[in-house]
Gaussian input, Z-matrix of N, CA and C with variables (Angstrom, degrees):
# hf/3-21g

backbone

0 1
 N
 C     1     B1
 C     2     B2     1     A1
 N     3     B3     2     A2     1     D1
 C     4     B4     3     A3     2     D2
 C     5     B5     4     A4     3     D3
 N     6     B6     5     A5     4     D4
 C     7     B7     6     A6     5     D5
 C     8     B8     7     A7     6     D6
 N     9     B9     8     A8     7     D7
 C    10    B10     9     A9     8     D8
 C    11    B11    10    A10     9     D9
 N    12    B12    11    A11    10    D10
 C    13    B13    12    A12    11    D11
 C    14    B14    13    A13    12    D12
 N    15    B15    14    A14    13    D13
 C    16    B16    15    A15    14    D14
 C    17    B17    16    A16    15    D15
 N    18    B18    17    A17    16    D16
 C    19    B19    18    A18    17    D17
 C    20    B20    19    A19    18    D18
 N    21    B21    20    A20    19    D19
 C    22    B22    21    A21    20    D20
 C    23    B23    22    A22    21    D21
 N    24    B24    23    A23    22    D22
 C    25    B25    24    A24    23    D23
 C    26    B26    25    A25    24    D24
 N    27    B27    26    A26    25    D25
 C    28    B28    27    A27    26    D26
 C    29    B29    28    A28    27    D27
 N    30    B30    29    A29    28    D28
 C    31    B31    30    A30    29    D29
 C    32    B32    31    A31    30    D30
 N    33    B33    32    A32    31    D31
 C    34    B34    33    A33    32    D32
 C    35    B35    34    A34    33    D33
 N    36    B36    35    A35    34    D34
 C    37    B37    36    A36    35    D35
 C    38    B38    37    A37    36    D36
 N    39    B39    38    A38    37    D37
 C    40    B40    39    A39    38    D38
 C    41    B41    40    A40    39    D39
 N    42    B42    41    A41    40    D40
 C    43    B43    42    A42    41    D41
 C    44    B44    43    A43    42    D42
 N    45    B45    44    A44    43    D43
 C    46    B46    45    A45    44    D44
 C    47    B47    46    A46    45    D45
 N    48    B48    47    A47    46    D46
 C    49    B49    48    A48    47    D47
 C    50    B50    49    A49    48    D48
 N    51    B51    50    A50    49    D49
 C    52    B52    51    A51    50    D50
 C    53    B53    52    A52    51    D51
 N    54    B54    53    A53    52    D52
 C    55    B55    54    A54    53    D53
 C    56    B56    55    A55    54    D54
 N    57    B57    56    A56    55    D55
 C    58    B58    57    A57    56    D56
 C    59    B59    58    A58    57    D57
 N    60    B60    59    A59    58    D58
 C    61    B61    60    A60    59    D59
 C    62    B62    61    A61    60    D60
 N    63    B63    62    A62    61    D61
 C    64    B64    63    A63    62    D62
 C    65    B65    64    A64    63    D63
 N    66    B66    65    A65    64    D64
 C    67    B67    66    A66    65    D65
 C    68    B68    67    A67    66    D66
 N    69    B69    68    A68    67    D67
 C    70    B70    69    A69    68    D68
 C    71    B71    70    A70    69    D69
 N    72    B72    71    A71    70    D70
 C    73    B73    72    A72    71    D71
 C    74    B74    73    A73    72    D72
 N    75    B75    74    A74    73    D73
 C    76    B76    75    A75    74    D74
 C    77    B77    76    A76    75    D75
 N    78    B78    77    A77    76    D76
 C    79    B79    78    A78    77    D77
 C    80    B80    79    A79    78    D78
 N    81    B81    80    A80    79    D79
 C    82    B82    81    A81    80    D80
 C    83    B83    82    A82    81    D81
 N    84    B84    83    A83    82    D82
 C    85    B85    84    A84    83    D83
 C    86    B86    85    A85    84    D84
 N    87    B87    86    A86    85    D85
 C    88    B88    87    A87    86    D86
 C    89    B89    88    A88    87    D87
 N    90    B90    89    A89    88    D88
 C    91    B91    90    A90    89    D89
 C    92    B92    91    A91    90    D90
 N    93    B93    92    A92    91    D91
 C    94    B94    93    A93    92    D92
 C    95    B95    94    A94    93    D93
 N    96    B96    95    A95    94    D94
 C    97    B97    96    A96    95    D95
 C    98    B98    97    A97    96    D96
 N    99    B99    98    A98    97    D97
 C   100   B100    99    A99    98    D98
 C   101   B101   100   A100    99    D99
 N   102   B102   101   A101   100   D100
 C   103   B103   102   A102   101   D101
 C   104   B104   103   A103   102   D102
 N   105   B105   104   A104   103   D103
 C   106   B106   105   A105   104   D104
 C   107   B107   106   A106   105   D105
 N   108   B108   107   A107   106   D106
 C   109   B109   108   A108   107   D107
 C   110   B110   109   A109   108   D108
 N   111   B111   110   A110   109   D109
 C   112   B112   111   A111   110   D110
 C   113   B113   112   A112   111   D111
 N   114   B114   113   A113   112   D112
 C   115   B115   114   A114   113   D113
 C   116   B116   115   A115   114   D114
 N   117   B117   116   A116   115   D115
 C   118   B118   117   A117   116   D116
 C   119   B119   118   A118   117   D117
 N   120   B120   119   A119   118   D118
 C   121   B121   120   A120   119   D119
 C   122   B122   121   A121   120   D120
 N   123   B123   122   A122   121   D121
 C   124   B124   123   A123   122   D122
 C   125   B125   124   A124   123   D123
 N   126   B126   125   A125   124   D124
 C   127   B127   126   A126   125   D125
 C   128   B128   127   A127   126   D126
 N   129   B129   128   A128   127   D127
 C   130   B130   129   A129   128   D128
 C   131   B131   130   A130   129   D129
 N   132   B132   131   A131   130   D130
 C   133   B133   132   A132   131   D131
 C   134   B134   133   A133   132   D132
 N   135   B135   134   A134   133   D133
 C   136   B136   135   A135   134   D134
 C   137   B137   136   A136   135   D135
 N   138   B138   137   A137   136   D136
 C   139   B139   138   A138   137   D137
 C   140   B140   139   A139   138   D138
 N   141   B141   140   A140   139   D139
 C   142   B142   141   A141   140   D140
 C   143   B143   142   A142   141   D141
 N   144   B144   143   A143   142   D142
 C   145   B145   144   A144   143   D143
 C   146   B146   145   A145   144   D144
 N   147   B147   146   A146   145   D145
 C   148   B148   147   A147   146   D146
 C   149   B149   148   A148   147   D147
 N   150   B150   149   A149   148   D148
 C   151   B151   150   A150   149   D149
 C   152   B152   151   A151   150   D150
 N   153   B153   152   A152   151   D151
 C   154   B154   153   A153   152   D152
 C   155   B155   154   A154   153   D153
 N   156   B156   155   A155   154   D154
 C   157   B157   156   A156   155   D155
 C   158   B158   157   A157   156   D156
 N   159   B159   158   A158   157   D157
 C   160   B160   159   A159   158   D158
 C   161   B161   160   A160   159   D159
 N   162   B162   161   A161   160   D160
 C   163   B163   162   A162   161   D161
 C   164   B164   163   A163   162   D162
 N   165   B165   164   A164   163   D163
 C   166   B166   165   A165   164   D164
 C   167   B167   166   A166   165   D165
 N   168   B168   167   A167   166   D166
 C   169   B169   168   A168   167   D167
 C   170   B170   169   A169   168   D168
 N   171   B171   170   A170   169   D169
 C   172   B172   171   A171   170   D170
 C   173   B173   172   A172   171   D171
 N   174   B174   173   A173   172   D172
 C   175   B175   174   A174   173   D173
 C   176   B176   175   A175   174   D174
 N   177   B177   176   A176   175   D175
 C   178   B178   177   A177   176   D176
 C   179   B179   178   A178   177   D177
 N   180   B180   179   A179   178   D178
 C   181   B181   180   A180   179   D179
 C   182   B182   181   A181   180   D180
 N   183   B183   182   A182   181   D181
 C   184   B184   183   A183   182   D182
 C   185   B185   184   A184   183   D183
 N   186   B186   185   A185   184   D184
 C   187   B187   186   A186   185   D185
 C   188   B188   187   A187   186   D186
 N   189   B189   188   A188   187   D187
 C   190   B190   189   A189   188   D188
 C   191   B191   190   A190   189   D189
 N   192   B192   191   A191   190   D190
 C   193   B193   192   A192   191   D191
 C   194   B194   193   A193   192   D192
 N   195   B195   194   A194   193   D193
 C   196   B196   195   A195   194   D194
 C   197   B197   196   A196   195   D195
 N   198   B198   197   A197   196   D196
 C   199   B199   198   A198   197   D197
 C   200   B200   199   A199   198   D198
 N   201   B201   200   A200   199   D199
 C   202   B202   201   A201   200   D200
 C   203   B203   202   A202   201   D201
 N   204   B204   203   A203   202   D202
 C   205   B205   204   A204   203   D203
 C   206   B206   205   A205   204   D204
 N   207   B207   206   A206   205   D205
 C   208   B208   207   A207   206   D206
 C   209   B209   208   A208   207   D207
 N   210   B210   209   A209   208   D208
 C   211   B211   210   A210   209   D209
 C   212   B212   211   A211   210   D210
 N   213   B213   212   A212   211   D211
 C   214   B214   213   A213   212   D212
 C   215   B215   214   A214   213   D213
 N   216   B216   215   A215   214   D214
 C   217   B217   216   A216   215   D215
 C   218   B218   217   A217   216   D216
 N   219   B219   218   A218   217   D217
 C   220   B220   219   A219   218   D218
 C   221   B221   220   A220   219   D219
 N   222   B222   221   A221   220   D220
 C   223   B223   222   A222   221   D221
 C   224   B224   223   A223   222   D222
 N   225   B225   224   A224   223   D223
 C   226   B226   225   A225   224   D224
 C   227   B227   226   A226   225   D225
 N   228   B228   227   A227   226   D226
 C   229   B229   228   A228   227   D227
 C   230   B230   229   A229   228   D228
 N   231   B231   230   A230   229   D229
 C   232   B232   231   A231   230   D230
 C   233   B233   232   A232   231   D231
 N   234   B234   233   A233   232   D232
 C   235   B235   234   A234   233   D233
 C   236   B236   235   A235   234   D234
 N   237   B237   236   A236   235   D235
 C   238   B238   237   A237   236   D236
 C   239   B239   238   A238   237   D237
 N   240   B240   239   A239   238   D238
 C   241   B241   240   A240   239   D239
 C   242   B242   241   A241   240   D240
 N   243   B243   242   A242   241   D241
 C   244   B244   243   A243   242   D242
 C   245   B245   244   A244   243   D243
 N   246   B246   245   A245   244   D244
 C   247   B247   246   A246   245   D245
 C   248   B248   247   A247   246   D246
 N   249   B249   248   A248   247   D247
 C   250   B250   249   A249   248   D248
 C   251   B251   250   A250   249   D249
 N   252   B252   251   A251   250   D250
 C   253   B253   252   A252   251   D251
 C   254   B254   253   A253   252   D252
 N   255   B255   254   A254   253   D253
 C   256   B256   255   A255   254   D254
 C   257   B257   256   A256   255   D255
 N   258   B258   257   A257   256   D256
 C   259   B259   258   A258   257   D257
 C   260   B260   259   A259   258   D258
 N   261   B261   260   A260   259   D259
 C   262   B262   261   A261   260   D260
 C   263   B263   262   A262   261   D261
 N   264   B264   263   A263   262   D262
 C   265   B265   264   A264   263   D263
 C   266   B266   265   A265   264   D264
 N   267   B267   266   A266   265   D265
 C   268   B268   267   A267   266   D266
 C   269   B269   268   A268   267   D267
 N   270   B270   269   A269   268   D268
 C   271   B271   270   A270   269   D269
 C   272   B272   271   A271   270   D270
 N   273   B273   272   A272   271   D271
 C   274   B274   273   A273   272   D272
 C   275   B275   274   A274   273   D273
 N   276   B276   275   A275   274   D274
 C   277   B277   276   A276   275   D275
 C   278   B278   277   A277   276   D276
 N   279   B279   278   A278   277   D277
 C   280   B280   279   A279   278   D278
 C   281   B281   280   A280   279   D279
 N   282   B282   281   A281   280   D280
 C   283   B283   282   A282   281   D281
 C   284   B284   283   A283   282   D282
 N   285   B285   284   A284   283   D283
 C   286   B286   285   A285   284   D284
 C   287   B287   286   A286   285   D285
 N   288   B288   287   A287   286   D286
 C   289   B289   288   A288   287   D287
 C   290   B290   289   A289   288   D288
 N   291   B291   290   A290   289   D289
 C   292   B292   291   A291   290   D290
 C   293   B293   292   A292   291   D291
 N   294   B294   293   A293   292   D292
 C   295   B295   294   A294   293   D293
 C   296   B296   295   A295   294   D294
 N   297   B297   296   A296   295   D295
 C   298   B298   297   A297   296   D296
 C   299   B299   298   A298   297   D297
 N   300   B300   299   A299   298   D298
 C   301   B301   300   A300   299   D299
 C   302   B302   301   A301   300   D300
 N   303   B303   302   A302   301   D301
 C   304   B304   303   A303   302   D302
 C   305   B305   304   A304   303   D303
 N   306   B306   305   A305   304   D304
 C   307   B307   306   A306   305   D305
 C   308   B308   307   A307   306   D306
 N   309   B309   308   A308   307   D307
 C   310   B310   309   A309   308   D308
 C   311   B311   310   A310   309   D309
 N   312   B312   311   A311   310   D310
 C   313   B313   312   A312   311   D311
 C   314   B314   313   A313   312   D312
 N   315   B315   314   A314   313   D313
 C   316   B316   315   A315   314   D314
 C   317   B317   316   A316   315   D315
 N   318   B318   317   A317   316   D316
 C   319   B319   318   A318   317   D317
 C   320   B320   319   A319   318   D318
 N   321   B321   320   A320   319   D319
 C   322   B322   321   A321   320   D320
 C   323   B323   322   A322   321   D321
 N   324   B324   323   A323   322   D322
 C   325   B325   324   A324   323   D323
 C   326   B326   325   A325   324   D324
 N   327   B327   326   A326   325   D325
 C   328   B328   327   A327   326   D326
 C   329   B329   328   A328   327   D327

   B1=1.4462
   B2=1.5248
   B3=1.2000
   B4=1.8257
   B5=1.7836
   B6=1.0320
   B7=1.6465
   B8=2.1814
   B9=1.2542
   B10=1.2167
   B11=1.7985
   B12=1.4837
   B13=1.1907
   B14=1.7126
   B15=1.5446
   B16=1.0280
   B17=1.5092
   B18=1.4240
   B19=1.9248
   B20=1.7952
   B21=1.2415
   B22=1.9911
   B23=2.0526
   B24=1.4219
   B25=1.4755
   B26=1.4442
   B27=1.4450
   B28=1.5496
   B29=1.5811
   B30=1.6795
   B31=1.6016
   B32=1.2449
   B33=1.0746
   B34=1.5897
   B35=1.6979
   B36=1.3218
   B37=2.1140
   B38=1.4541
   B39=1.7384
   B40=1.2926
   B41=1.7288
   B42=1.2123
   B43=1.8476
   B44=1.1253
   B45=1.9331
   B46=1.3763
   B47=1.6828
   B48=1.2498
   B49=1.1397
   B50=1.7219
   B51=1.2455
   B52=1.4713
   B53=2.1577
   B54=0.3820
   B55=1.8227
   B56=1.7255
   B57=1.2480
   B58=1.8722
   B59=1.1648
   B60=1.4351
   B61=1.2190
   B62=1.5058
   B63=1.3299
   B64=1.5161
   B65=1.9532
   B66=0.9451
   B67=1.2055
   B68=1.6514
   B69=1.3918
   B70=1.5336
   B71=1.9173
   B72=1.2211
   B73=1.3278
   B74=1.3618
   B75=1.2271
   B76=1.5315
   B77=2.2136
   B78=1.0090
   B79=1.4213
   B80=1.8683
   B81=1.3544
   B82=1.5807
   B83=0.9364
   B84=1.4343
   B85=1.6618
   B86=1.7946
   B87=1.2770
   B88=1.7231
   B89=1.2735
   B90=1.8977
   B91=1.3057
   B92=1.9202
   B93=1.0902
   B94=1.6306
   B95=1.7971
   B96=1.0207
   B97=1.3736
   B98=1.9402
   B99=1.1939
   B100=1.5981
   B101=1.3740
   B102=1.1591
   B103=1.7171
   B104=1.3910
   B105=1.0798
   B106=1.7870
   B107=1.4398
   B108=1.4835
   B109=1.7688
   B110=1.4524
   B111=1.1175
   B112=1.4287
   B113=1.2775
   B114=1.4621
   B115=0.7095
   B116=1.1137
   B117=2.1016
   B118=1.0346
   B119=1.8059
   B120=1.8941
   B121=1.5265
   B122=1.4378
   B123=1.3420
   B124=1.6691
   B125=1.8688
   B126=1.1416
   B127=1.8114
   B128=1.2933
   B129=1.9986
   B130=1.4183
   B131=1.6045
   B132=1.6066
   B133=1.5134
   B134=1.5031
   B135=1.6585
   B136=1.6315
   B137=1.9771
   B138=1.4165
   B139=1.0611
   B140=1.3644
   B141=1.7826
   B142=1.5362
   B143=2.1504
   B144=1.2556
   B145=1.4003
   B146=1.3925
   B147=1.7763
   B148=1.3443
   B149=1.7641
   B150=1.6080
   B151=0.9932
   B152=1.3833
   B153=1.0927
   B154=1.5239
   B155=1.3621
   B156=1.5016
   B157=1.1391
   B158=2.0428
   B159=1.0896
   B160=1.2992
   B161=1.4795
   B162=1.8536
   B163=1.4235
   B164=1.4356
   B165=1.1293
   B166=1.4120
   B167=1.7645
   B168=1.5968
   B169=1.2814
   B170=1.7310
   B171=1.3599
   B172=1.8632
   B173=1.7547
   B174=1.8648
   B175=1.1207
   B176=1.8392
   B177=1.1266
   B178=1.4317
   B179=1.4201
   B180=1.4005
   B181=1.6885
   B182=1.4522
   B183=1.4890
   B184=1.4909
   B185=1.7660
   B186=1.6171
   B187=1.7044
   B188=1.5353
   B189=0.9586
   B190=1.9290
   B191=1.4810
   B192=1.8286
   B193=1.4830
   B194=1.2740
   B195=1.3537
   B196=1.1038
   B197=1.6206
   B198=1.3461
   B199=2.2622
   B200=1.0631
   B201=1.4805
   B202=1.1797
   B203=2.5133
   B204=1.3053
   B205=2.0840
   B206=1.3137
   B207=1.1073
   B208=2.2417
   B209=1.5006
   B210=1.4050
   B211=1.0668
   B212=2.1888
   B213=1.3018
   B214=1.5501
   B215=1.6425
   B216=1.8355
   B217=1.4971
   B218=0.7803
   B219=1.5720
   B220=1.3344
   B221=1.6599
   B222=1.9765
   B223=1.7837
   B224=1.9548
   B225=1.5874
   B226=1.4136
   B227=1.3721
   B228=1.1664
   B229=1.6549
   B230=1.9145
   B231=1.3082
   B232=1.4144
   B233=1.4968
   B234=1.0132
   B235=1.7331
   B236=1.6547
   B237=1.0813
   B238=1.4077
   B239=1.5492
   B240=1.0617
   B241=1.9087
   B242=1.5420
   B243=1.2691
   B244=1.6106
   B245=1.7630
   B246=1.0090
   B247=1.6332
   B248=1.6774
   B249=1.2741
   B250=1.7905
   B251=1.6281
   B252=1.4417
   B253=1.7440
   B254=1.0690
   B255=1.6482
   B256=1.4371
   B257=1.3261
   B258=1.0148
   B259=1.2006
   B260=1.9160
   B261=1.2352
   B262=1.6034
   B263=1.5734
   B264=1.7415
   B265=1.5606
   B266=1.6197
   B267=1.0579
   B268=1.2334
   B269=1.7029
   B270=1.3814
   B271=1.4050
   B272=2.2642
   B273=1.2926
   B274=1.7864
   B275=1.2011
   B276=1.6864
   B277=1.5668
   B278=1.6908
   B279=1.4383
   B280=1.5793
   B281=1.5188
   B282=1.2466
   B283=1.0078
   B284=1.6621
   B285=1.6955
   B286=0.5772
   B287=1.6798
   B288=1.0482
   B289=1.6800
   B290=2.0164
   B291=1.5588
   B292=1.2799
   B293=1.3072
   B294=1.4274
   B295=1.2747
   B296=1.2438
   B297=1.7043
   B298=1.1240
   B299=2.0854
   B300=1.0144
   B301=1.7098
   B302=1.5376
   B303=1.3717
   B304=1.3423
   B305=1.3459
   B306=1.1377
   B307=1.7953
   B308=1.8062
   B309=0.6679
   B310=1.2758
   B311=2.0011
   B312=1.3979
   B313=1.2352
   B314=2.1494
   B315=1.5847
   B316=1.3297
   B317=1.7573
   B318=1.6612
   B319=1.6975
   B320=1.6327
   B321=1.7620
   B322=1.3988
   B323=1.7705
   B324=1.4652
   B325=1.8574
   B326=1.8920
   B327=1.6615
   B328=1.9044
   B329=1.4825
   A1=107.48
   A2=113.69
   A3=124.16
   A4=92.80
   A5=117.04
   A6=125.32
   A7=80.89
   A8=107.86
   A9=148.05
   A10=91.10
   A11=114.44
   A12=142.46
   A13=90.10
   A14=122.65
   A15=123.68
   A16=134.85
   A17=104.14
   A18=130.47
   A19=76.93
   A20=110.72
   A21=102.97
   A22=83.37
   A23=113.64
   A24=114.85
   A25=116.63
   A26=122.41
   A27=109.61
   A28=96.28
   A29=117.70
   A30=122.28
   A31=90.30
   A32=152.40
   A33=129.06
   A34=100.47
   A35=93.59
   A36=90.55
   A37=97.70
   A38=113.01
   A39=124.07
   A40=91.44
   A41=107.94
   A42=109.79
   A43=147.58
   A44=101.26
   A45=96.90
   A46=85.59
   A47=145.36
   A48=142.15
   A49=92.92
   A50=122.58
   A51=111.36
   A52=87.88
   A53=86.93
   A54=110.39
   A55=105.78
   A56=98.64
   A57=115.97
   A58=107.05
   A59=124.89
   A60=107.89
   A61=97.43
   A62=105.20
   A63=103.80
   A64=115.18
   A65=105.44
   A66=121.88
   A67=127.50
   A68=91.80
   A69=96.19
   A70=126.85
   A71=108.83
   A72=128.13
   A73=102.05
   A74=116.60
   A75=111.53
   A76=115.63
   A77=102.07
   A78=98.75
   A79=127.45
   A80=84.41
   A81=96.00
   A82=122.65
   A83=129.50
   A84=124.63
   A85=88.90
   A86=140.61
   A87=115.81
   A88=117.27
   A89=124.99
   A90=115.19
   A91=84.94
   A92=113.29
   A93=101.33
   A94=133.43
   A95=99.89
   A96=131.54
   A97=88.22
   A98=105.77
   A99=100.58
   A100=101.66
   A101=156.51
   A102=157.00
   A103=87.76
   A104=130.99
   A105=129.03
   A106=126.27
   A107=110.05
   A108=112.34
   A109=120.26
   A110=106.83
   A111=110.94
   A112=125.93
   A113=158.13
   A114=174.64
   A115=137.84
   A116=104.30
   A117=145.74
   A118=115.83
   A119=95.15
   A120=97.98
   A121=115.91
   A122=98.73
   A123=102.26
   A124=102.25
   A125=105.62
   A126=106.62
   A127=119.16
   A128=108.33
   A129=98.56
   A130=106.24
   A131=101.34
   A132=109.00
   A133=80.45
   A134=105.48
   A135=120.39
   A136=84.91
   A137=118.24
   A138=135.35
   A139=121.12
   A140=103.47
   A141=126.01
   A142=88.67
   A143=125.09
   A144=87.84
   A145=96.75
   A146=131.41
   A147=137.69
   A148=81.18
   A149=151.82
   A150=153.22
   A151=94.65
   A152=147.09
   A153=154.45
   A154=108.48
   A155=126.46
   A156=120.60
   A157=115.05
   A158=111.67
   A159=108.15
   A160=138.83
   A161=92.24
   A162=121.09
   A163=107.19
   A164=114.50
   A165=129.86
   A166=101.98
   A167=99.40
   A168=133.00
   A169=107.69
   A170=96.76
   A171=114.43
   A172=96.90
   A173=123.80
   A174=107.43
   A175=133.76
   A176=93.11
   A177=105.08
   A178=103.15
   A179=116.09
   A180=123.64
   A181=93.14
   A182=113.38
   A183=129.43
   A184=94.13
   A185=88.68
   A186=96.31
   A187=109.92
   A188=126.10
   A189=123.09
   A190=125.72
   A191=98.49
   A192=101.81
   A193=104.05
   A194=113.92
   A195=122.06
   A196=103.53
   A197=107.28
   A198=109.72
   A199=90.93
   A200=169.31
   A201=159.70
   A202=82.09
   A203=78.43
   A204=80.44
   A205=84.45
   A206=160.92
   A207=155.71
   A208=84.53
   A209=145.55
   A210=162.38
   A211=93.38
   A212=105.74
   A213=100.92
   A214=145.44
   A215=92.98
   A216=110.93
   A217=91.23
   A218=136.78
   A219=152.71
   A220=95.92
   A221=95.93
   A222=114.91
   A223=96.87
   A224=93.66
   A225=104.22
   A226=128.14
   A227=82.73
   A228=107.15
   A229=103.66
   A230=113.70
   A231=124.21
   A232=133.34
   A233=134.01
   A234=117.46
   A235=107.80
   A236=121.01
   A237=111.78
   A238=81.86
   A239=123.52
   A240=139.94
   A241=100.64
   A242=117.27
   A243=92.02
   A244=115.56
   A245=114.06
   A246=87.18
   A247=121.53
   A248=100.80
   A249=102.50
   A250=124.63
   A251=108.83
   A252=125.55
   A253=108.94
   A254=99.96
   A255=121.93
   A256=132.49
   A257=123.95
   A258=148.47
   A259=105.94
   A260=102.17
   A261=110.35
   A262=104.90
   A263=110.32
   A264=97.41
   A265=104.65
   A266=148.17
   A267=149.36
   A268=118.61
   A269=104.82
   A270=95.78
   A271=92.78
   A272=108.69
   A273=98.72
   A274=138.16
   A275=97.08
   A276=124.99
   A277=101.11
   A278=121.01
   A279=108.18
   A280=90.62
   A281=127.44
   A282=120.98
   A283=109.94
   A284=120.34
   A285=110.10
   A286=132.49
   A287=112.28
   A288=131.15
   A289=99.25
   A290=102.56
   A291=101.02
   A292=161.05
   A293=95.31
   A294=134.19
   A295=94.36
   A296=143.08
   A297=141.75
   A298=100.75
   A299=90.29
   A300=93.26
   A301=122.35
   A302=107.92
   A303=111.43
   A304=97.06
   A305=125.14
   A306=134.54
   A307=105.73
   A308=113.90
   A309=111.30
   A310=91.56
   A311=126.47
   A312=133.33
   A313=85.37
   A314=101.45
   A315=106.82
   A316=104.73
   A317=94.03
   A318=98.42
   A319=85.39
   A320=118.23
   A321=100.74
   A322=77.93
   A323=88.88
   A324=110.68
   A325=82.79
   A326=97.04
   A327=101.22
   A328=99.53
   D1=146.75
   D2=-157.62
   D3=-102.46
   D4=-164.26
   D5=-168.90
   D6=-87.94
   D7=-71.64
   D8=-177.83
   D9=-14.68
   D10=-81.45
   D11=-172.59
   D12=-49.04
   D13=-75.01
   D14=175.90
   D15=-26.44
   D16=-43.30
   D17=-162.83
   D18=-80.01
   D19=-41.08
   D20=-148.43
   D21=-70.08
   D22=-74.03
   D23=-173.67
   D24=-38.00
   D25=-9.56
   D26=-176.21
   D27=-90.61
   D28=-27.49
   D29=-170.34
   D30=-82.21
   D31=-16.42
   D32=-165.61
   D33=-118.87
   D34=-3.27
   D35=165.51
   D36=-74.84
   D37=-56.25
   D38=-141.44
   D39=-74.40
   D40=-58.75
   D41=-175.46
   D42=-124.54
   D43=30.37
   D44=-167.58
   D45=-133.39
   D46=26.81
   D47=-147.52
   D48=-129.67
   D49=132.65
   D50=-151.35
   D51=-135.68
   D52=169.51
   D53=-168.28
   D54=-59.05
   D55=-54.55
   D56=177.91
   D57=-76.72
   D58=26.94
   D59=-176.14
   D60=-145.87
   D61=8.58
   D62=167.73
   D63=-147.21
   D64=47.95
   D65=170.98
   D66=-62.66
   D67=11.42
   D68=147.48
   D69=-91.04
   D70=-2.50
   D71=-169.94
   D72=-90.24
   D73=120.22
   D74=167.34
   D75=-57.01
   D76=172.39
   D77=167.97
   D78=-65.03
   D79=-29.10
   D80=164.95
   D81=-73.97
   D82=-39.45
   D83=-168.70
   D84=-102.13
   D85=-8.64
   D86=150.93
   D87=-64.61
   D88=-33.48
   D89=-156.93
   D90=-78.77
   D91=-37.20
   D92=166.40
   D93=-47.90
   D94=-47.58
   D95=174.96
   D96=-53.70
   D97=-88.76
   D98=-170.23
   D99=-61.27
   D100=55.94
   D101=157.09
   D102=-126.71
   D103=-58.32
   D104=-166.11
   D105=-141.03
   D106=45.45
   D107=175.02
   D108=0.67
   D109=-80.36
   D110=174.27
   D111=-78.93
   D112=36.56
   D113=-33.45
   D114=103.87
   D115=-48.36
   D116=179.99
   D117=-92.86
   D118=-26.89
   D119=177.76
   D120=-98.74
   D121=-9.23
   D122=179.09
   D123=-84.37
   D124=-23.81
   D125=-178.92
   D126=-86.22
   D127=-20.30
   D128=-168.80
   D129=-76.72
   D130=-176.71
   D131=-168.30
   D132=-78.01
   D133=-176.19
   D134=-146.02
   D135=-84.14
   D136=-41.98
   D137=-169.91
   D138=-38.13
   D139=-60.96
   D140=176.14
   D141=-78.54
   D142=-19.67
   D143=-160.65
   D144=-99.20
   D145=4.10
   D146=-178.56
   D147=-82.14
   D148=-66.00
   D149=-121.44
   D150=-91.56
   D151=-21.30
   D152=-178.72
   D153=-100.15
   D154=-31.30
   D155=161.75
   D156=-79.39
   D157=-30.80
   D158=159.98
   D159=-40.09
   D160=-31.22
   D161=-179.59
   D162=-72.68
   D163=-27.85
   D164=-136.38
   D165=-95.22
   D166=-56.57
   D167=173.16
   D168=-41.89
   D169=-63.20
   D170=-160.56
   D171=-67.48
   D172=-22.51
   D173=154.11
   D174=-98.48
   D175=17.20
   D176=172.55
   D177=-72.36
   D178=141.19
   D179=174.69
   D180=-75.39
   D181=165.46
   D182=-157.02
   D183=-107.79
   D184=145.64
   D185=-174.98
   D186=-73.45
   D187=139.55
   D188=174.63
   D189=-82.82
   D190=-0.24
   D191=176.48
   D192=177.36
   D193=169.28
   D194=-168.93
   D195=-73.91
   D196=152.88
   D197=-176.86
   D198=68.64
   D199=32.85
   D200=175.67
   D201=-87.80
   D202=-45.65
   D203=-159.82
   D204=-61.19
   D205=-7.84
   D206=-169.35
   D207=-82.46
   D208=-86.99
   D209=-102.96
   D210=-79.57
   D211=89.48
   D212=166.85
   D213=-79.03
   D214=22.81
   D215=-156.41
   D216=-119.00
   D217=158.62
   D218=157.98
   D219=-90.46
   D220=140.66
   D221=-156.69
   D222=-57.00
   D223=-38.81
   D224=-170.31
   D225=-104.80
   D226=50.73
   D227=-178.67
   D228=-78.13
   D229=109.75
   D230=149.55
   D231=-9.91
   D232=107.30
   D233=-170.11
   D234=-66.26
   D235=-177.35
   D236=-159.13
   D237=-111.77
   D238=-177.57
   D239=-176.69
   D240=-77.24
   D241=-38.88
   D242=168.17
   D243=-81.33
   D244=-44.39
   D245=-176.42
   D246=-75.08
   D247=-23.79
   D248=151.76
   D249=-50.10
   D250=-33.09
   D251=159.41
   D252=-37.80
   D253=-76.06
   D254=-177.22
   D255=-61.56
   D256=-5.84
   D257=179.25
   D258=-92.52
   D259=-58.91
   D260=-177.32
   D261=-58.68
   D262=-52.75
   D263=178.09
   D264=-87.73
   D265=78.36
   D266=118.60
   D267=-120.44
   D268=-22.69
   D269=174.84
   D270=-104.66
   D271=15.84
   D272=135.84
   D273=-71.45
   D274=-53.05
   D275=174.50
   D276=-52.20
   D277=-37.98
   D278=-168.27
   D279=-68.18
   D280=-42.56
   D281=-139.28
   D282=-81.47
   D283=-30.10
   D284=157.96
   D285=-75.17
   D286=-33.79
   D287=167.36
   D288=-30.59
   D289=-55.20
   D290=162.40
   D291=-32.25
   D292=-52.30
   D293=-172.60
   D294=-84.37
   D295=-53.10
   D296=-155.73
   D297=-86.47
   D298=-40.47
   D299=168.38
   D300=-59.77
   D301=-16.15
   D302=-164.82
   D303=-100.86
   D304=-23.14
   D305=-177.46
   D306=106.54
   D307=41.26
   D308=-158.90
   D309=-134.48
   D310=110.87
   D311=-117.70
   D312=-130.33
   D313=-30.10
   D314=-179.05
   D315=-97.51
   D316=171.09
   D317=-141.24
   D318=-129.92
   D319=26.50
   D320=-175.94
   D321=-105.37
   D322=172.02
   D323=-167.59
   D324=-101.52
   D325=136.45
   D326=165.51
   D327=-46.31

């Protein structure tokens, strides 16, 4: 399971899990259930807590390949300040690399 996969199953314990859809729960252990999602799935027996994760699963989007579940990063994860660094001075260097190839001897940008 990825960060991604993970982040989605904790939102659809906590708020997407609706009453008709677990009617193995008495009325007592839902009004529990909606006071503390997780709370409630870490205590239930393995039985009720395989049947809520079943729930959980069937709305999870489907993996596209195998090792897809290894991957602990989100796709759109931000570069960190150094390779954003690194990034800024190499597309300087092109830029000047450019400029000097082109004949053009000054170093201000149009």
């Amino acid at each position: 399971m990825n960060f991604n996969e993970f982040h989605n199953a904790v939102r659809i314990l906590c708020w997407n899990i609706e009453r008709n859809e677990v009617g193995f729960m008495t009325s007592g252990q839902w009004l529990d259930f909606q006071r503390n999602p997780t709370a409630w799935f870490v205590r239930a027996n393995d039985a009720d807590a395989h049947r809520i994760f079943a729930i959980i699963e069937a709305r999870q989007p489907k993996r596209d390949k195998p090792g897809d579940d290894v991957d602990d990063q989100p796709d759109d994860e931000p570069p960190t300040y150094d390779e954003a660094l690194a990034a800024k001075a190499d597309a300087d260097a092109r830029y000047v690399r450019d400029m000097m190839d082109a004949g053009r001897g000054h170093l201000v940008k149009p």
